[in-house]
PAVEX-108816 format. One record per residue (C-alpha): x, y, z. Coordinates in steps of 0.02 Angstrom, whole numbers, plus 50000, padded with zeros to 5 digits. Layout:
N
    px    py    pz
     X     Y     Z
...
END
This chain:
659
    px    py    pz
 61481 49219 47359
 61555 49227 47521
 61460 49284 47669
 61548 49384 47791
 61554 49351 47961
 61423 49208 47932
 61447 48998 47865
 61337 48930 47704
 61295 48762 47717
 61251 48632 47580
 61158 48479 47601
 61165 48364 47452
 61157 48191 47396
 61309 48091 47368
 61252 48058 47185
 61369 48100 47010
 61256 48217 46919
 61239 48312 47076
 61422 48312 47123
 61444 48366 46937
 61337 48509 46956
 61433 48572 47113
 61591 48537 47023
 61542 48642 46874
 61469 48780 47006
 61660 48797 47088
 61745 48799 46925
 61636 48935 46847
 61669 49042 47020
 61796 49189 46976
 61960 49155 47072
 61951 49318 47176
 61800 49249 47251
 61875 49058 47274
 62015 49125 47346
 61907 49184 47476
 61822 49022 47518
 61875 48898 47666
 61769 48761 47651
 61730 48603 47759
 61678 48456 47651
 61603 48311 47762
 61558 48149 47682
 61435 48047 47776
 61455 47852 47770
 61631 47880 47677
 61643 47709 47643
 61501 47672 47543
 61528 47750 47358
 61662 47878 47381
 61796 47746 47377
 61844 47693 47236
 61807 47513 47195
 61832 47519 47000
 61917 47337 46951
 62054 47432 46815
 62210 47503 46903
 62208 47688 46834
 61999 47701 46826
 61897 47801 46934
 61708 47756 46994
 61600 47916 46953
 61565 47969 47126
 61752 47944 47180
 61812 48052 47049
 61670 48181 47057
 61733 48205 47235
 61897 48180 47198
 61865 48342 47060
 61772 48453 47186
 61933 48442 47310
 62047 48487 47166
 61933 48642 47098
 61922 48727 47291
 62104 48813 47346
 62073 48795 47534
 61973 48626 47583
 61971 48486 47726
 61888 48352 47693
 61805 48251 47824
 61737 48062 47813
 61631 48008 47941
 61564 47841 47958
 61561 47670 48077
 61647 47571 47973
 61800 47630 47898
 61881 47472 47833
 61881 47515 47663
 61950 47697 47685
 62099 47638 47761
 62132 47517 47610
 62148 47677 47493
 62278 47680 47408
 62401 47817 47486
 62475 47839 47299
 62347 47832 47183
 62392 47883 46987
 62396 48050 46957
 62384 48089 47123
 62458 48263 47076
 62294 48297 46994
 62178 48205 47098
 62217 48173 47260
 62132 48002 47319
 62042 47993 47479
 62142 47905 47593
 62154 47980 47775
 62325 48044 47779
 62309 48168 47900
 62218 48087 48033
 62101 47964 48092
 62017 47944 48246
 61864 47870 48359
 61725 47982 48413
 61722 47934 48612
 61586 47825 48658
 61438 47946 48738
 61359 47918 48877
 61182 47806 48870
 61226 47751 48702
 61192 47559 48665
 61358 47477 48551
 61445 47322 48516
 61498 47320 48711
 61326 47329 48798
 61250 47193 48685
 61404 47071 48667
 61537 47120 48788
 61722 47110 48793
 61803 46926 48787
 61824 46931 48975
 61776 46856 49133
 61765 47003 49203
 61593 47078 49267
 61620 47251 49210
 61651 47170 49050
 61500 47076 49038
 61352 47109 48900
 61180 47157 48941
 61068 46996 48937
 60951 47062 48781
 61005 46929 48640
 60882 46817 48594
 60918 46639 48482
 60807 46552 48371
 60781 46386 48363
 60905 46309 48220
 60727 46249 48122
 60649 46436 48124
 60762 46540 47978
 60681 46404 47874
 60516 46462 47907
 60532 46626 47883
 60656 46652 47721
 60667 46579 47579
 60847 46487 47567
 60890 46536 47403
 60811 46670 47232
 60715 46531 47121
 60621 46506 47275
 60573 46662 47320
 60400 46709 47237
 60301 46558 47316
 60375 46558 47481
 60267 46604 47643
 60346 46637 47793
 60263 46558 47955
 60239 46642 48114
 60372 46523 48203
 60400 46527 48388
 60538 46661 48408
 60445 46770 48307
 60289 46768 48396
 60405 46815 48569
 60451 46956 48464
 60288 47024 48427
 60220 47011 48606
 60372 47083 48693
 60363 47222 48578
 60193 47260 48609
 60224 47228 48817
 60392 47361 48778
 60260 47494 48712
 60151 47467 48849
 60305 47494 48963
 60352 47644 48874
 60156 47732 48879
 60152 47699 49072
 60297 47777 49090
 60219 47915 49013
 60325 47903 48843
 60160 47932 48738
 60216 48067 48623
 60375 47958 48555
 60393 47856 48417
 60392 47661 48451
 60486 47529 48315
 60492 47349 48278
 60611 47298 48152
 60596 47130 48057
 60735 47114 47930
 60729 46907 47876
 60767 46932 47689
 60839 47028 47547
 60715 46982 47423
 60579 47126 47429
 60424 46987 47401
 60448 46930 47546
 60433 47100 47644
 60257 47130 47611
 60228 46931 47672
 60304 46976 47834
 60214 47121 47865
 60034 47029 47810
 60103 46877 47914
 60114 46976 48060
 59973 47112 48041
 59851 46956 48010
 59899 46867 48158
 59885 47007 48288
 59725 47047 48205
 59677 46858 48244
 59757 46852 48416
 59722 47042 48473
 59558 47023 48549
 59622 46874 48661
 59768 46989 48695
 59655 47138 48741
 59535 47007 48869
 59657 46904 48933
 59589 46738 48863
 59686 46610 48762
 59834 46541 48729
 59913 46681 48632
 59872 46792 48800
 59971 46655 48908
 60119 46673 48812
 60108 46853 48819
 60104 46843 49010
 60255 46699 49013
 60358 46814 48910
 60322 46978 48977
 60376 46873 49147
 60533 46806 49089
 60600 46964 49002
 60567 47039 49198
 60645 46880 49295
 60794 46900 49178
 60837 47091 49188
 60834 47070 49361
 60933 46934 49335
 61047 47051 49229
 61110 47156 49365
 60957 47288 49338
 60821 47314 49433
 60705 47248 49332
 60554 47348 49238
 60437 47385 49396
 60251 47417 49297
 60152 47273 49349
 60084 47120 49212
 59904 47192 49243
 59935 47385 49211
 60038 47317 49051
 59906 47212 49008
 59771 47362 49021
 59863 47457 48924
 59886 47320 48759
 59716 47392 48676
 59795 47560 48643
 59946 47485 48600
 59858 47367 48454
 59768 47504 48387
 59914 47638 48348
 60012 47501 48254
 60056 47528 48084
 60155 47436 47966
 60294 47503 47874
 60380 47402 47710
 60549 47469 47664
 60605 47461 47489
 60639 47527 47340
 60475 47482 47300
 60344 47499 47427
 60227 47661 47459
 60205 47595 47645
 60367 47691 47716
 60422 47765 47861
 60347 47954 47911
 60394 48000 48082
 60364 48177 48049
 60179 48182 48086
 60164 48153 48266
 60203 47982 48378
 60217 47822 48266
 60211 47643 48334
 60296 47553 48202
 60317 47369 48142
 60443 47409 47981
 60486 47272 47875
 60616 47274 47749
 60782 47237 47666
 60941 47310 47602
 60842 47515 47634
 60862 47433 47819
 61042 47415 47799
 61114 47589 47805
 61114 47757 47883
 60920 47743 47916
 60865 47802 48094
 60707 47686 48169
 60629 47786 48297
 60627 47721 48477
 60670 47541 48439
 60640 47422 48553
 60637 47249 48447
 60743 47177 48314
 60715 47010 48238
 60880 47002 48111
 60916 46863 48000
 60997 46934 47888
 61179 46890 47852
 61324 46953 47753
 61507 46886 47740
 61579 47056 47757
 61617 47145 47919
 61555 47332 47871
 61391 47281 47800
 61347 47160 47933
 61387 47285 48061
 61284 47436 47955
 61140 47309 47958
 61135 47326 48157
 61019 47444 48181
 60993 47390 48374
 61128 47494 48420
 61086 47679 48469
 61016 47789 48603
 60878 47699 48719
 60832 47856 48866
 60704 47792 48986
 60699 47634 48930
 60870 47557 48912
 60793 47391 48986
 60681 47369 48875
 60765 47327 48691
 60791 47145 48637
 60874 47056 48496
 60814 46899 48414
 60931 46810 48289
 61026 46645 48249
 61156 46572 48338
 61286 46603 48185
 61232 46794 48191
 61271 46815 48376
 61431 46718 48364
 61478 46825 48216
 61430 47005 48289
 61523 46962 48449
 61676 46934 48357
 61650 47085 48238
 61627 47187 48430
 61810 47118 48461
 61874 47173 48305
 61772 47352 48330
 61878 47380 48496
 62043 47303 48428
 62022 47464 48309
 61970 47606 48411
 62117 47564 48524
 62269 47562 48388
 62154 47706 48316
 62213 47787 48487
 62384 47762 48484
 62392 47896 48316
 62328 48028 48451
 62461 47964 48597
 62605 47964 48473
 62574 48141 48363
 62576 48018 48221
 62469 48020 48050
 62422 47876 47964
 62573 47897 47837
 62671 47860 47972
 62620 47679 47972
 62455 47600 47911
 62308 47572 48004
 62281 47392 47987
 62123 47262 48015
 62140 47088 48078
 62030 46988 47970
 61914 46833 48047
 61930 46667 47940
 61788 46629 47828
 61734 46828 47822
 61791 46992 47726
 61839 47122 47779
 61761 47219 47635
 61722 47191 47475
 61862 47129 47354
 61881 47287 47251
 61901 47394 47398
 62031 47289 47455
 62144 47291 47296
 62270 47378 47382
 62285 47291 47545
 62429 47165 47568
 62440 47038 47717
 62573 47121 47848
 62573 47007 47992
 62521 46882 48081
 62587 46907 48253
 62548 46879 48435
 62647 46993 48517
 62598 47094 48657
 62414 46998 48650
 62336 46870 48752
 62212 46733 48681
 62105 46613 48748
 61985 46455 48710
 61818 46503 48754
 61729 46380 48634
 61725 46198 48637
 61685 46042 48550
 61617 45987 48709
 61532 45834 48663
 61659 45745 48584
 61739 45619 48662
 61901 45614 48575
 61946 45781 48603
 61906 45806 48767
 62006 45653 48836
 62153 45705 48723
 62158 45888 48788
 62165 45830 48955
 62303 45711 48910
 62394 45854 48828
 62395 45959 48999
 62448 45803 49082
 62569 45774 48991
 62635 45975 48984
 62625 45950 49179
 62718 45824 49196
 62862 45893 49067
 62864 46075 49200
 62889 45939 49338
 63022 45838 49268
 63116 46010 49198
 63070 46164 49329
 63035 46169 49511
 62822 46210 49565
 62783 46364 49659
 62621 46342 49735
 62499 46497 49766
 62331 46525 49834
 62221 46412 49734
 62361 46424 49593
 62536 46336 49550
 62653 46396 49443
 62829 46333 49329
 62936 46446 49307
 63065 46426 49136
 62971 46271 49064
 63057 46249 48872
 62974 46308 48733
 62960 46122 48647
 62855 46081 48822
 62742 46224 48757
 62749 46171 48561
 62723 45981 48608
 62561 46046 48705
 62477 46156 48544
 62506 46000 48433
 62422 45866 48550
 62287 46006 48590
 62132 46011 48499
 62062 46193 48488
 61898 46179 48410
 61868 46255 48257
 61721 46373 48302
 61866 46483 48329
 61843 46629 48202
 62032 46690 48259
 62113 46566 48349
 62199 46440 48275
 62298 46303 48320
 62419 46315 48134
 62429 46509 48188
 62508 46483 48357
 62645 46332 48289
 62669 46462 48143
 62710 46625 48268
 62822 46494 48365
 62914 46438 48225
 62965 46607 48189
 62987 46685 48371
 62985 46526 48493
 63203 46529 48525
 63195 46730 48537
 63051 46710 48671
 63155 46591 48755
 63065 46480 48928
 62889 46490 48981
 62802 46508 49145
 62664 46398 49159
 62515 46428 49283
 62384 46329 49321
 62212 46389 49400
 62147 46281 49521
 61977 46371 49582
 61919 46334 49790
 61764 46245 49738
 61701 46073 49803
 61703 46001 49632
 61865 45875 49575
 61941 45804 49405
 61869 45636 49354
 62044 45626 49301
 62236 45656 49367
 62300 45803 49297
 62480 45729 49279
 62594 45739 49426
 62484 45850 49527
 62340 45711 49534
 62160 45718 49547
 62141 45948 49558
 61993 46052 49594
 61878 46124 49431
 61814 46263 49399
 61620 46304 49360
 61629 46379 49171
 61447 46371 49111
 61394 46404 48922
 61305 46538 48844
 61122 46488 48803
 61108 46518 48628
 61262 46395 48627
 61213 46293 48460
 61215 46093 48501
 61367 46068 48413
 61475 46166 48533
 61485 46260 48698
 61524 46444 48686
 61575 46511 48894
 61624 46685 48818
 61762 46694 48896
 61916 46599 49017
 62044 46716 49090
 62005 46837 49224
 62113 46990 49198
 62227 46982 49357
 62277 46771 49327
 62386 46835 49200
 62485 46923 49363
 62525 46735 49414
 62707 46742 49377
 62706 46942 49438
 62812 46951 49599
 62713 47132 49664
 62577 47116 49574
 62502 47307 49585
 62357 47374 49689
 62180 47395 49594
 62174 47567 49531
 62045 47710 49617
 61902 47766 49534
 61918 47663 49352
 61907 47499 49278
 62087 47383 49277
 62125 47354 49090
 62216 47210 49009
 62342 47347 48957
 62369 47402 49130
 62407 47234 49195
 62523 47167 49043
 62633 47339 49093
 62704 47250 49228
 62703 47088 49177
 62885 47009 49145
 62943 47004 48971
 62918 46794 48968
 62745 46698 48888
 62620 46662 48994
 62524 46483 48967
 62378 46471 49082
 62298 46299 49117
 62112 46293 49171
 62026 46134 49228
 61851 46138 49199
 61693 46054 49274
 61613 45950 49137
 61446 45959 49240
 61464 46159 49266
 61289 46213 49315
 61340 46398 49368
 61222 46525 49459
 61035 46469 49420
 60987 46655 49415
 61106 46680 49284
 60988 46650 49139
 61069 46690 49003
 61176 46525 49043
 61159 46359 49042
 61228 46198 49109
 61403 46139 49010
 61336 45954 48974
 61517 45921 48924
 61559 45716 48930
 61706 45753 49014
 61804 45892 49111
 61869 46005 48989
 62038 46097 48955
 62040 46279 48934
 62214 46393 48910
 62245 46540 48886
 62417 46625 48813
 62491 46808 48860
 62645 46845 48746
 62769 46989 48778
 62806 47110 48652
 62720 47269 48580
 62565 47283 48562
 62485 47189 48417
 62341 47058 48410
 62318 46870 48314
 62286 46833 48141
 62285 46891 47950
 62315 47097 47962
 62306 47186 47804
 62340 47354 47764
 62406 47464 47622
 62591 47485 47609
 62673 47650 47630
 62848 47699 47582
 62851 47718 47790
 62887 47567 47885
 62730 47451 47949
 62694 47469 48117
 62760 47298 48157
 62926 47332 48084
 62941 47471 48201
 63035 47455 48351
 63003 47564 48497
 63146 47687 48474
 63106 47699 48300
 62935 47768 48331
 63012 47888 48468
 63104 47952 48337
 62967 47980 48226
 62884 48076 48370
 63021 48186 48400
 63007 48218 48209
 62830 48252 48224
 62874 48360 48371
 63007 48473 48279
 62880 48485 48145
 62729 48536 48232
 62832 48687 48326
 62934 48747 48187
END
């Protein structure tokens, strides 16, 4: 029954016979009463379950149509999803069968971004934007493994898994004793009635969780007295890495954790004695209970690690855990969160493949929440035109049978800008032939254009488009490029290069003492820049991050504007007033690039010779490179929209909204 003046809240589990029950509860309510219902219906992690990801084209999973029943039986409803990763909601079909009857859920009336609040830890303060830019920059808290240590600690595949024993490896053993040096941290600054977590999440298979946790347990119990007097060589490694974390968040741009080694150190017998040890699965009895006063937790586990479960106060993850699918490696990442009072203190171990994965996935995760703007900006809906998801070679987006209504819609560059930011830097072949290509592009801007030369920059106006083409096919972009290829770029000329028409061409030539080995074509032997590599670079190629500064794409800009007051310059900001004509960017860098020592989340480049880096800023509307899939609509796709078209839908939109 109604309650007047007053709200009724249910809390229940997203699970059919419970659905069922509320289902049968509605329909047995007389209609005099439903009719004076307004209910709110919010579905936490929306895309796990409620979509419907049965393989037949007119079937129904059981959740998804107990849901689907529940809308149908209440006369006044909204219906809220809420989750991080909508990628499969936005592949719902917009016209499901029977829709009439039972409405799918597919986000017709709106989608948007919950604003990012203030202290919270995302994508951006562990992996940054792809941009040279300081404000852009990550916070130095990722720590790689050494390529030999998943081996220790996982077994590689399921016949192995009953016999296999994990090792306390190296990066694991950093973990442990910066976790127990963060907890120290955290009671001397007088955070003694919070909860304190570890996370170790190596493997899916659930024998191996109670391993890790005996691994560990029995090696602090081995090591802890050492720890506690200071003795050892477990006790020097705690003081090395308690050391290093300090020398490098100072490094970091913070001011670095002030509590001094020997008041940590006095306070690591406390510490040792509140641990517990939590396994999380469907089958342990050694779970999680923060209700009962401060925990400090090492929790082990799997796949009950993977979603919509809160650890308390962590501080330390040690992930290697992997997934081919965008929403459940990014639900696995449960380092992102709320950190007050000790925001310098969490840290990340994982591989080198993880890293490089999660800081494309962070990419992707802003690509999204900005076109998820433009709905807001516009008074559209997403029946307007389809949100759509670029998709990174060699991952899904989500799993196949929540994708069975997604088509391919483009694969465009307009409006974007790309760069090379990793490189096969050890290979002598490629090197010398990417510096031959620039030559050779040079040389071609020389013999067709006129050079305009700038503070530490020169630039070509109206260099031909074959000039441009001639460079992508003698360039070798290395294929540690999740979304940047070199077929991709020849393909969007193909189809666009005449209707672009001439490029400028710019090259960046930094005021540093260092100079090519080599003659850059017609301008000769040119100054490099320093472009150093990101530590946990694997051997096999260099990873700088990223290229481009945001204002050398203003090369070719004849006013270029003032820096706004009071806010951060954006990419979008600066391509406003950029002229409608691409943009290549040469960069010569130093093969010996050693950087800023105190920078020490970098390393020296080691390349064998100076490299070639470019980067690419296309005119057009906004868009961004690769595969995009969405569903179709009987409305145009966004990129078949022109500009006045979508006007006109607004002033549709308009008229509709104040009629």
């Amino acid at each position: 029954m109604p309650h007047e003046g007053a709200a009724q809240l249910i809390v229940m589990k997203k699970e059919g016979s419970r659905l069922r029950a509320l289902g049968k509860t509605i329909r047995k309510t007389p209609p005099v009463v439903l009719e004076k219902l307004k209910v709110l219906l919010i579905d936490d992690e929306c895309d796990q379950a409620s979509v419907n990801s049965a393989r037949g084209e007119y079937d129904m999973t059981k959740i998804n149509e107990e849901i689907r029943k529940v809308l149908a039986a209440l006369p006044a409803v909204s219906y809220v999803g809420y989750t991080a990763t909508p990628f499969a909601n936005v592949f719902i079909d917009p016209f499901p069968f029977n829709q009439d009857k039972l409405d799918d859920l597919y986000p017709r009336d709106f989608i948007t971004a919950l604003p990012r609040p203030k202290g919270y830890f995302g994508t951006l303060e562990v992996f940054g934007r792809a941009s040279d830019d300081p404000e852009d920059a990550e916070r130095d808290m990722v720590r790689t493994l050494a390529d030999d240590e998943p081996g220790m600690l996982r077994p590689t595949n399921a016949k192995d898994k009953a016999g296999f024993a994990p090792r306390m490896t190296e990066g694991l053993q950093d973990a442990v004793l910066w976790f127990l040096a963060s907890c120290a941290i955290r009671r001397l600054r007088g955070h003694v009635d919070s909860h304190m977590t570890m996370l170790i999440h190596s493997s899916q298979y659930v024998a191996q969780h109670r391993a890790m946790a005996a691994l560990v347990e029995t090696w602090l119990d081995d090591n802890g007295p050492d720890l506690i007097a200071g003795t050892g060589e477990v006790s020097g490694r705690f003081d090395s890495v308690v050391e290093d974390e300090r020398r490098r968040t100072i490094n970091d741009g913070q001011t670095g954790f002030p509590e001094p080694l020997q008041d940590i150190r006095a306070t690591l017998a406390e510490v040792l004695d509140l641990i517990e040890y939590a396994v999380e699965n469907g089958e342990s009895d050694m779970r999680l209970d923060y209700e009962n006063g401060p925990k400090t937790y090492i929790a082990v586990g799997g796949t009950v690690l993977a979603r919509g479960l809160t650890l308390e106060g962590l501080s330390v993850s040690f992930f290697l855990r992997t997934s081919k699918q965008y929403d459940t490696l990014l639900q696995m990442g449960r380092w992102f969160g709320f950190r007050p009072g000790y925001e310098d203190l969490p840290r990340l171990w994982t591989t080198t493949d993880l890293a490089a994965k999660f800081r494309s996935l962070a990419v992707i995760e802003d690509e999204i929440r900005t076109d998820i703007a433009s709905y807001k900006e516009r008074k559209l809906t997403p029946m307007d035109f389809a949100v759509r998801v670029r998709q990174i070679p060699g991952m899904a987006i989500t799993a196949a049978t929540k994708m069975k209504h997604a088509h391919r819609t483009s694969m465009t560059f307009d409006g974007q800008h790309v760069q090379t930011i990793r490189f096969d830097h050890r290979n002598s072949d490629f090197v010398r032939g990417n510096w031959a290509a620039a030559s050779d592009l040079i040389d071609a801007a020389l013999a067709t254009t006129t050079r305009e030369d700038q503070e530490r920059r020169i630039l070509f106006r109206g260099v031909p488009v074959e000039a441009i083409r001639k460079f992508l096919v003698s360039t070798t972009i290395s294929p540690h490029h999740m979304d940047l290829k070199t077929e991709h770029l020849l393909d969007y000329l193909d189809q666009v290069g005449t209707s672009l028409g001439p490029w400028n061409v710019g090259v960046i030539l930094p005021k540093s003492e260092t100079v090519s080995a080599r003659d850059l074509g017609g301008l000769g032997k040119v100054t490099t820049m320093q472009r150093t590599q990101l530590k946990n670079s694997p051997a096999s190629y260099a990873d700088i991050k990223a290229l481009m500064s945001k204002r050398d794409i203003l090369i070719d800009v004849l006013q270029p504007p003032a820096k706004p007051q009071g806010r951060s310059e954006t990419w979008t900001d600066l391509k406003s007033v950029r002229p409608k004509i691409p943009l290549l960017l040469i960069y010569p860098i130093d093969a010996a690039s050693q950087g800023e020592p105190e920078r020490t989340s970098r390393k020296a480049l080691g390349a064998v010779g100076d490299l070639i880096g470019f980067g690419m800023v296309f005119p057009g509307s906004k868009d961004r490179s690769g595969n995009w899939f969405s569903v179709e609509l009987d409305a145009p796709a966004r990129e078949q929209v022109e500009e006045d078209e979508l006007a006109e839908i607004e002033d549709v939109a308009d008229e509709a909204a104040n009629a």
